[in-house]
C-alpha positions in Angstrom: -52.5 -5.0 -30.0 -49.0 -5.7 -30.3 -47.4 -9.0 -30.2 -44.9 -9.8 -26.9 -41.3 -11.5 -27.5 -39.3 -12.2 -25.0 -35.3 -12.9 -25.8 -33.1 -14.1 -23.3 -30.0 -12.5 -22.8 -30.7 -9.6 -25.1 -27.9 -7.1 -23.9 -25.1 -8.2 -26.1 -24.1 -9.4 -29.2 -27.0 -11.6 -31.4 -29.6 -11.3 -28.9 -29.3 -7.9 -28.8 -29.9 -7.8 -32.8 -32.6 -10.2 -32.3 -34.4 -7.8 -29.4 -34.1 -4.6 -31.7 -34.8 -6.7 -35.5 -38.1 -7.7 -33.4 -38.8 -4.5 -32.3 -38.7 -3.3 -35.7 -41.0 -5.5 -36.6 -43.5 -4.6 -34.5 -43.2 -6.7 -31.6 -43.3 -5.3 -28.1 -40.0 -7.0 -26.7 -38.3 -7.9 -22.9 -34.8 -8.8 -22.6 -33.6 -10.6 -20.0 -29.8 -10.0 -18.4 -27.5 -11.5 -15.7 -24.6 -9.5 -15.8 -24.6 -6.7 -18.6 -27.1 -4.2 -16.9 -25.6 -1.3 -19.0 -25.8 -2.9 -22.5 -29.6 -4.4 -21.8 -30.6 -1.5 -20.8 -29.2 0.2 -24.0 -30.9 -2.4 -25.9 -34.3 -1.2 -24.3 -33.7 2.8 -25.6 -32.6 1.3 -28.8 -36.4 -0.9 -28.5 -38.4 2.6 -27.0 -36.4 4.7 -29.7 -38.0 2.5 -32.4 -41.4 3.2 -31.1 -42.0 -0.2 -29.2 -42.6 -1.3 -25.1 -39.3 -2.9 -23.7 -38.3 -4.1 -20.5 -34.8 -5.2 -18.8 -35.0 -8.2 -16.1 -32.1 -9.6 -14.3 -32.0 -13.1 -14.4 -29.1 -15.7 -13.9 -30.7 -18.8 -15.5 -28.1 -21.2 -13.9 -30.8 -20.5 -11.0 -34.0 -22.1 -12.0 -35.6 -19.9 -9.0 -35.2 -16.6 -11.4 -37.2 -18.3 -14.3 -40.1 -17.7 -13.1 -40.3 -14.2 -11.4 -38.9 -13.4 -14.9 -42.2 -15.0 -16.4 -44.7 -13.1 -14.1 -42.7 -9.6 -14.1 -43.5 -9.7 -17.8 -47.0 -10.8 -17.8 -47.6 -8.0 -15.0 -46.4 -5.6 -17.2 -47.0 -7.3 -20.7 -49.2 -9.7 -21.0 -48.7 -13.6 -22.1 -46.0 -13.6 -24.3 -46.7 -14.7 -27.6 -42.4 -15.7 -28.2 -39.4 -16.7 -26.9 -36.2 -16.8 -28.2 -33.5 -18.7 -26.1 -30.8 -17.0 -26.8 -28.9 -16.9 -23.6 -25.7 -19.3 -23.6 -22.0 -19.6 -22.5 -19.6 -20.3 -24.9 -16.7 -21.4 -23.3 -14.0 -24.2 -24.5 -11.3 -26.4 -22.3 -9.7 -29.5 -23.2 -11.8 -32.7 -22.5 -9.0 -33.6 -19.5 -9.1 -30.3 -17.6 -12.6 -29.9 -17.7 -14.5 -28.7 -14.2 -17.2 -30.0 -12.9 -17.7 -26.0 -12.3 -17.1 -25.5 -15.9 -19.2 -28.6 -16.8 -22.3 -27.3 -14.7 -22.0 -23.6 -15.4 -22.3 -24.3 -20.0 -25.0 -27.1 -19.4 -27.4 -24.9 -16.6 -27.6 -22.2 -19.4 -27.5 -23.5 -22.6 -29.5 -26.8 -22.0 -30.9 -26.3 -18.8 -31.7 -22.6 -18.6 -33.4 -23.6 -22.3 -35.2 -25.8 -21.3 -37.4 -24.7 -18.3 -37.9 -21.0 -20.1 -39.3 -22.9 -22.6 -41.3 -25.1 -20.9 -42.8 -22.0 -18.7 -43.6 -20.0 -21.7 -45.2 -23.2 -23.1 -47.3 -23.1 -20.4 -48.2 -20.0 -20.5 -49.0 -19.7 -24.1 -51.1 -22.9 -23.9 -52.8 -21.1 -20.4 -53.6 -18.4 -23.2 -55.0 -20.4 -26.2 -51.4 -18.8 -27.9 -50.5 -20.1 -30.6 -46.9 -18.7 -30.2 -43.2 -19.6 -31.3 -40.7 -21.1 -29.7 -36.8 -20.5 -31.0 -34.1 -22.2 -29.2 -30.4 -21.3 -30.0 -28.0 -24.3 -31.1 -24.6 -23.9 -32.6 -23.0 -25.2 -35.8 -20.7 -27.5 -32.7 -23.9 -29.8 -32.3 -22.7 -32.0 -35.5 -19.2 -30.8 -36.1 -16.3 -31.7 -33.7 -13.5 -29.0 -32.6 -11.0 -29.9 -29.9 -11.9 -28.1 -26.2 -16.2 -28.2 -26.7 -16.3 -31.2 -25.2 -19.0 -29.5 -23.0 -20.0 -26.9 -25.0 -21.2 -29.3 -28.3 -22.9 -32.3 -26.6 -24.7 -29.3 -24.5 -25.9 -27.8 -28.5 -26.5 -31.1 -29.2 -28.6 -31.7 -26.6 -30.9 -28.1 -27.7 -30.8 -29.4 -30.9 -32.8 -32.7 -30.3 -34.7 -30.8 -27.1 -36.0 -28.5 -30.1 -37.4 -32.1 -32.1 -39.3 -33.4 -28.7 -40.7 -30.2 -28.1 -42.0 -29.3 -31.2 -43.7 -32.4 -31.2 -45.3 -32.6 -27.6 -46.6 -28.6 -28.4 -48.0 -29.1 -32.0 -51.5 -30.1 -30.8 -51.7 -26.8 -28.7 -50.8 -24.6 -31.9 -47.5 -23.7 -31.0 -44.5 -24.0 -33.1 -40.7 -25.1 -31.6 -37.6 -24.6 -34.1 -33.8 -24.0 -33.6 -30.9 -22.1 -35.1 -27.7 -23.0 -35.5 -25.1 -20.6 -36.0 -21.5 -20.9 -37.1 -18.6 -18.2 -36.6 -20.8 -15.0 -35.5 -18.2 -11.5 -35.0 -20.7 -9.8 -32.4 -18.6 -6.9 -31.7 -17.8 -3.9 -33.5 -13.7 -4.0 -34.3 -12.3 -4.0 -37.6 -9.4 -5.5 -35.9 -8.8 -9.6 -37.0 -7.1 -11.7 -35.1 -5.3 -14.6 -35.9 -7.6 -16.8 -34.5 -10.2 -15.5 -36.4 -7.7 -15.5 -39.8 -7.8 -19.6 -39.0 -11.5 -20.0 -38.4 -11.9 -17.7 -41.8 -10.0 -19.9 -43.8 -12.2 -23.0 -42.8 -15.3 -21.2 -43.8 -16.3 -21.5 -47.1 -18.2 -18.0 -47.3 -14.5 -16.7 -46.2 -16.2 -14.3 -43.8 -17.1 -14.6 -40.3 -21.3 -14.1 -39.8 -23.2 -11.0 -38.7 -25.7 -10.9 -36.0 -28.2 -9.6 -38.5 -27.9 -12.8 -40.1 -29.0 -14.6 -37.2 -32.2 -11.7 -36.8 -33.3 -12.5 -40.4 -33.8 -16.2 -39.4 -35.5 -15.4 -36.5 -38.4 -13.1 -38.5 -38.5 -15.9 -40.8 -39.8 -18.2 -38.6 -42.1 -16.0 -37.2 -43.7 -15.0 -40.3 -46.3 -16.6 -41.9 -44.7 -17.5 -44.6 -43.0 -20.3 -41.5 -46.6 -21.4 -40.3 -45.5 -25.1 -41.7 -42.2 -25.3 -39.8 -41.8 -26.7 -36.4 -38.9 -29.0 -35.1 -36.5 -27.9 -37.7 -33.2 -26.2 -37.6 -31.8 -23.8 -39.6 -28.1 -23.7 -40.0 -26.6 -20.1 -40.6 -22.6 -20.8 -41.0 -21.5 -19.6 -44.2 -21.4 -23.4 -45.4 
């Protein structure tokens, strides 16, 4: 019987790679969407074409009211799910002074909040199970480094970052293992075209290359292999140094 992974916003972009690297794999995999209905749903032919189960479910995870239905949708159809992978985030950068508290609210309900009761419901639900399942949560490079305008952004990473430590702790006694990944300078699209802002962030990088989605994937399947079954509360950094 095949295993169940859920990855949250798996439309676009690394969770997209994720969704169909886990597929591959052999996992059975839902995606969850708030605004990309088109591309998710592309994601989930890419998942059936592979020979895998997939399912698309609208949820906006700045309303912790569409956590749950998401949850019981996929254990209707599914089963428990035996991962998650917190993918969904905003990534969006203002200078500390014109920050919104709309701005403010809208990075934090994802990337820490949304993060947080996702993986506390699938916790649940895998302890509910007797699974002994894995937990990835998605930080960023910007939870120890320090650009101007990620004011919000970084302390938010941060705060996944040390969620990640806490978790992995409270859930080892039930089996289940909590790490992070934190990515650097990731191109998710397609275009051969570079733009100056990307020439600048380039030259910063030692690698001198911006990072692949795929990248991200591998990281993933390594800490869901057994060759991970030691690792819980760490973080693996993926930023070309």
């Amino acid at each position: 019987m095949a295993k169940i992974a859920l990855v949250t916003g798996g439309g676009h972009g690394i969770g997209k790679s994720e969704a169909i690297e886990l597929a591959k794999a052999g996992y059975d995999v839902c995606i969850s969407y708030c605004g990309s209905k088109e591309q998710a749903l592309d994601t989930v032919e890419k998942i059936h074409s592979i020979g895998r189960c997939s399912m698309a479910i609208k949820a906006d995870l700045t309303v912790l009211d569409d956590i749950d239905p998401m949850f019981d949708a996929i254990e209707s159809e599914f089963g428990n799910i035996d991962v998650l992978v917190n993918n969904a985030g905003i990534t969006k950068f203002m200078p500390f002074l014109d920050v919104t508290h709309e701005l403010f609210d809208t990075i934090t309900n994802v990337d820490l909040r949304g993060t947080f009761f996702c993986a506390q419901r699938a916790a649940k639900d895998m302890i509910r199970h007797g699974t002994r399942g894995c937990i990835i949560n998605t930080s960023s490079v910007h939870r120890s480094t320090n650009y101007p305008m990620a004011s919000v952004y970084g302390p938010a990473k941060a705060a996944v970052y040390k969620l990640t430590q806490h978790m992995a702790l409270e859930l080892a006694p039930y089996g289940i293992r909590v790490n992070s990944i934190s990515p650097g300078y990731i191109k998710v699209t397609d275009s051969s075209i570079i733009t100056e802002r990307e020439k600048m962030l380039v030259s910063r990088i030692p690698a001198q290359r911006t990072g692949h989605p795929s990248e991200i994937s591998s990281a993933v399947l390594y800490l869901l292999s057994d060759s991970a079954t030691y690792v819980t509360g760490s973080d693996i950094i993926i930023d070309g140094g």
